[in-house]
C-alpha positions in Angstrom: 59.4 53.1 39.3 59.0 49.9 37.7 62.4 47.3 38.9 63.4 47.3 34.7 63.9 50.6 34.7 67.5 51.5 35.7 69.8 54.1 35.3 73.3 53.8 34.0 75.2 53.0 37.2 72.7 50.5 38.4 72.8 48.1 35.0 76.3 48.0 35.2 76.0 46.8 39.0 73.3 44.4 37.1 75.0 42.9 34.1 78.7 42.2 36.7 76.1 40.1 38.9 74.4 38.5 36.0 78.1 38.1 34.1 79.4 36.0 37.4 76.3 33.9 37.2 77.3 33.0 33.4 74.3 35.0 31.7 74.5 36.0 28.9 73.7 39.3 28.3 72.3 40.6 25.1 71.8 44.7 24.6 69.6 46.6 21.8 69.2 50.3 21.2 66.3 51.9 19.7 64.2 55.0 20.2 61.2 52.5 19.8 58.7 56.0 19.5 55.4 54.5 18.5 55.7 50.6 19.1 54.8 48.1 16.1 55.6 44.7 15.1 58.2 45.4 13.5 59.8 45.9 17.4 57.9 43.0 18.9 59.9 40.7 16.7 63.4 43.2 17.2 62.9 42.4 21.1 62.1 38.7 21.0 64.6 37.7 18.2 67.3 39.5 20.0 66.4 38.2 23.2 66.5 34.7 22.1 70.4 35.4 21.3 70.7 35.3 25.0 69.6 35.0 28.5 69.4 39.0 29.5 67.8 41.5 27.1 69.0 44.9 28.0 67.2 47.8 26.0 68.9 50.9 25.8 66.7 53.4 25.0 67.5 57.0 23.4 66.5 59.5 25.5 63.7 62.3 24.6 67.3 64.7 23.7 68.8 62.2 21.8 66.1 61.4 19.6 65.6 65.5 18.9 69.0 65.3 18.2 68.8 62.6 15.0 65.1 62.7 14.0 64.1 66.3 14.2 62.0 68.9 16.6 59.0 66.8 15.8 60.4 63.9 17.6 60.0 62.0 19.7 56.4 61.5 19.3 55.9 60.1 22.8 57.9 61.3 25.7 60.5 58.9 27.2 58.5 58.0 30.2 55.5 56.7 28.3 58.0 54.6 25.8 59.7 53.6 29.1 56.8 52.0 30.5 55.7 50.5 27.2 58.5 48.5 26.8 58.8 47.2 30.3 55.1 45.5 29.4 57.2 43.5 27.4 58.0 39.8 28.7 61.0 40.1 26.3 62.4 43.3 28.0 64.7 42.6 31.3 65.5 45.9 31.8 65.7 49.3 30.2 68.1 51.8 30.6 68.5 55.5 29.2 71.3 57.1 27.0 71.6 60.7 26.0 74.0 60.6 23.1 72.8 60.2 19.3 74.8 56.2 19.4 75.3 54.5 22.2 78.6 53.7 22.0 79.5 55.3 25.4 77.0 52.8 27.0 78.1 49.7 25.1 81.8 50.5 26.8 80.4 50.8 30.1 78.1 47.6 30.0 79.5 45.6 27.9 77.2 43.0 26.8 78.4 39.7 25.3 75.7 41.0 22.2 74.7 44.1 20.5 71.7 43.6 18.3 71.6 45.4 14.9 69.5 45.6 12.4 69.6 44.8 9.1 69.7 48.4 7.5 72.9 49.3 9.8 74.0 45.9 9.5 77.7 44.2 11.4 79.7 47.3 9.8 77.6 49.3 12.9 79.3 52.2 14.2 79.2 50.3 16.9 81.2 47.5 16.2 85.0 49.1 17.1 83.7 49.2 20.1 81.3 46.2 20.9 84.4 44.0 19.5 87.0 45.7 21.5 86.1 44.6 24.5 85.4 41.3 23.4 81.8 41.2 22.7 79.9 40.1 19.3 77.7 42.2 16.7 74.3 40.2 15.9 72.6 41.3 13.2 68.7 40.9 12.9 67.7 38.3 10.7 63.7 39.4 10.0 63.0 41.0 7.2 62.1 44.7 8.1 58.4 45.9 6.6 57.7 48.5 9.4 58.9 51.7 10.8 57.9 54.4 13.0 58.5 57.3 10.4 56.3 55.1 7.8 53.8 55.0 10.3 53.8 58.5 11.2 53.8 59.1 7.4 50.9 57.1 6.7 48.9 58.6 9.7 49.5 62.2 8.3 48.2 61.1 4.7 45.2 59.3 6.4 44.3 62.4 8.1 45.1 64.9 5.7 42.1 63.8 3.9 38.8 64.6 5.1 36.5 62.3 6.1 33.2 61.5 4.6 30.4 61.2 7.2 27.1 60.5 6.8 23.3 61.7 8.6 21.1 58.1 8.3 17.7 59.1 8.3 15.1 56.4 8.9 11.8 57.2 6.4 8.6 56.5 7.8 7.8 57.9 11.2 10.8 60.8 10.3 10.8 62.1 7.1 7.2 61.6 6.1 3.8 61.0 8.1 3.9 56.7 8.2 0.2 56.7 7.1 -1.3 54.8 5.1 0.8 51.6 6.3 2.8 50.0 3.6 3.2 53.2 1.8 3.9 53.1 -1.9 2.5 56.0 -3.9 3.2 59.6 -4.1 0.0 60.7 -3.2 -0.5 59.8 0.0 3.0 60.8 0.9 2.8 63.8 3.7 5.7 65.3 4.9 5.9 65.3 8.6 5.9 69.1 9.6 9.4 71.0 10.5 11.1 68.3 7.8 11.6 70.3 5.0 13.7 73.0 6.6 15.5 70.3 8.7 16.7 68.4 5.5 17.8 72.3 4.0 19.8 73.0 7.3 21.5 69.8 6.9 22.0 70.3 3.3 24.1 73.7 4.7 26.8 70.8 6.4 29.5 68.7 5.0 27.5 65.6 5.9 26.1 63.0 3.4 22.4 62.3 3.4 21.1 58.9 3.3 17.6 57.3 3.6 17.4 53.7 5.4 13.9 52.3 5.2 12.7 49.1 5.8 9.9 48.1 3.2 8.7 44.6 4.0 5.9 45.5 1.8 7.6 44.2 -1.2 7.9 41.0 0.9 4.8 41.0 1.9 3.4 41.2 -2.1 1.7 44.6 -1.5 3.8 46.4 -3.8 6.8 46.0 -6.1 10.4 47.1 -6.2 9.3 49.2 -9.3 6.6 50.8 -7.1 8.9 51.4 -4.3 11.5 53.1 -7.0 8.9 55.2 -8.6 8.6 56.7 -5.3 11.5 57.0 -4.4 12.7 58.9 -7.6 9.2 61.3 -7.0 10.8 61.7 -3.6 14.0 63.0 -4.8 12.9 65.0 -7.4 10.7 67.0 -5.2 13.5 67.3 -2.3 16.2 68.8 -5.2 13.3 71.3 -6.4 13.7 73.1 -2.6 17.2 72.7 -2.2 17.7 69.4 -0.9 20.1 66.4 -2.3 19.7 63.3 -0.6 22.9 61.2 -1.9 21.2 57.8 -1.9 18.2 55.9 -0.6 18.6 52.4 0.5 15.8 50.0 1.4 15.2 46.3 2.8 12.5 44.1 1.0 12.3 41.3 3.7 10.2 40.5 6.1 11.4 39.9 9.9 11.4 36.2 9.3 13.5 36.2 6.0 16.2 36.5 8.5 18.5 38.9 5.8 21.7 41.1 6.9 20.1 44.5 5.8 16.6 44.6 8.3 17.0 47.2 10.4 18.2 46.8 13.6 20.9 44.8 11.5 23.4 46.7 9.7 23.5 45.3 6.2 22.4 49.1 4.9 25.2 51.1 6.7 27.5 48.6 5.5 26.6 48.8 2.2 26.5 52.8 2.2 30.3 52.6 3.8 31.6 50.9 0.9 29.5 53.2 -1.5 31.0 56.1 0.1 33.8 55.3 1.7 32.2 57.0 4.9 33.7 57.6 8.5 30.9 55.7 10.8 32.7 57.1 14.0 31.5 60.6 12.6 28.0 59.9 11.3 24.6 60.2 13.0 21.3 58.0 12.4 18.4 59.5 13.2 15.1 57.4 13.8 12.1 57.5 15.2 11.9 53.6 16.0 13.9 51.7 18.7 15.2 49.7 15.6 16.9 52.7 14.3 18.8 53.0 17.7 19.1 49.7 17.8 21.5 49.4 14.4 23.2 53.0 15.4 24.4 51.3 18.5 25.4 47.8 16.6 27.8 49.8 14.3 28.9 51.9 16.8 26.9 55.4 15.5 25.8 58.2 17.4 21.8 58.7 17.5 19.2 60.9 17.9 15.7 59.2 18.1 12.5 61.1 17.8 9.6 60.9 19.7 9.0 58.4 22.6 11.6 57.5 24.8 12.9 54.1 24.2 11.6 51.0 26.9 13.8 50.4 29.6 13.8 46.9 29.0 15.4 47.4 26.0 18.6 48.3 28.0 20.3 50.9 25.9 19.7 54.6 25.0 20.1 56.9 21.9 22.7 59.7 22.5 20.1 62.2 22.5 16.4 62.5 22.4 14.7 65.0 19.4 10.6 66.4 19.4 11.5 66.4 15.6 14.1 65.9 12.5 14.1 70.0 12.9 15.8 69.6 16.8 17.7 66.5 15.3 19.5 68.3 13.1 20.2 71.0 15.4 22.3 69.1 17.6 24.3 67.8 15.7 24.9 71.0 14.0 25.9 71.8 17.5 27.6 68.7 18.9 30.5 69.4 16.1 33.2 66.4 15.5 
């Protein structure tokens, strides 16, 4: 057991030592169940009011008793060996009861710290001042607690999260043939595609279209050209079922140096802001080492199609796919 940890008998054996060497011993209470800043500057403030800080900690059955069945969150141990992390801690020790008046009689530190909310009119200070010790209360201003957090953690998750399929164009949705592609005729669906974009249509996820298009860069076609398609594109993939919720594309060329060039991440960013998506439960999938490439940068699962990816390259999708059809199929399966 870590030497800050003590039990009741053994901090009192502490603090008569300490007392004969002229430290001065400082004590604050707390159930401290999920650990902000709000604590971190409880623990140092209070022990800058002496030389000793003793934390006396409610125990898992005394903070049932005051802040519910639901509490604590974490179980004594694991707050136990949090707080003796702490450079500011000296040494911890455990009391059962809802106050801990008992243990301020038997310790008797020179200081109790309060905060600001209880105040110097504690229910502790009868006893803290009977035996000749002083109340200190907290002088920074309090912005945090541990049932706001938990409150705000509950509202964050009790909304669903918006997650998002990335689906690279060329090479994955449609045969990347004739190079620089820009018109709806020569636009050929890679086979297996179609039913892969309904099946994903079927989920909760978001479809968006990444493409790099240096072809505007490069002068061989327009933006105008590029949106013409893309609206042809979307038209036909609503007439069988399929909504794809936006298309986002890169003009440049690889030595424009931009944020949005795939294997950068300019494109997910922007889709994240549009959407307010969940990256942690999206997928790209790609059929170019690029596509991996900015999956891994933002931290996405991926799926690439096709040829495994060089080993010189040094990293690997999550999965491999024959085609957007298997793609979609396990991710279907992987679940989140």
């Amino acid at each position: 057991m870590d030497k800050k940890i003590k039990n009741q008998k053994e901090i009192i054996e502490i603090i008569q030592k300490l007392k004969k060497q002229n430290r001065k011993i400082v004590a604050l209470s707390g159930s401290f169940d999920i650990l902000h800043s709000g604590h971190i500057k409880s623990l140092k403030e209070a022990k800058a009011q002496g030389d000793i800080l003793i934390v006396l900690l409610n125990s898992d059955k005394s903070v049932k008793n005051y802040k519910g069945s639901g509490r604590p969150i974490n179980y004594q141990k694991d707050r136990i060996e949090v707080l003796s992390a702490l450079e500011s801690v000296d040494y911890i020790t455990i009391f059962n009861e809802i106050t801990p008046k008992k243990i301020l009689e038997k310790i008797k530190p020179d200081i109790f710290c309060q905060g600001r909310d209880w105040g110097k009119n504690c229910i502790e200070r009868e006893v803290v001042e009977k035996y000749g010790g002083k109340i200190y209360v907290l002088k920074w201003q309090k912005s945090l607690s541990t049932t706001g957090l938990i409150k705000k953690i509950l509202d964050v998750y009790s909304k669903p999260s918006i997650k998002a399929v990335f689906l690279d164009r060329d090479g994955t949705i449609n045969i990347n043939k004739p190079e620089y592609l820009h018109k709806a005729k020569d636009f050929k669906f890679i086979p297996k595609v179609i039913p892969a974009l309904r099946k994903l249509s079927k989920t909760d996820y978001k479809i968006i279209i990444l493409t790099n298009q240096s072809g505007i860069g490069r002068g061989y076609f327009k933006e105008k050209d590029l949106k013409k398609l893309h609206q042809w594109l979307l038209r036909k993939l609503k007439k069988k079922g399929i909504i794809i919720d936006k298309i986002y594309h890169c003009p440049h060329l690889s030595k424009d140096n931009c944020s949005c060039r795939k294997p950068k991440i300019g494109m997910l960013q922007r889709a994240i802001k549009d959407f307010n998506l969940s990256l942690a439960k999206s997928w790209v999938i790609g059929d170019d080492e690029r596509d991996i490439i900015m999956a891994r940068e933002a931290n996405v699962r991926s799926i690439k199609i096709g040829k495994r990816i060089p080993k010189k390259l040094k990293l690997e999708p999550n999965f491999y796919a024959k085609n957007l059809l298997e793609a979609v199929g396990i991710i279907k399966n992987y679940g989140n």
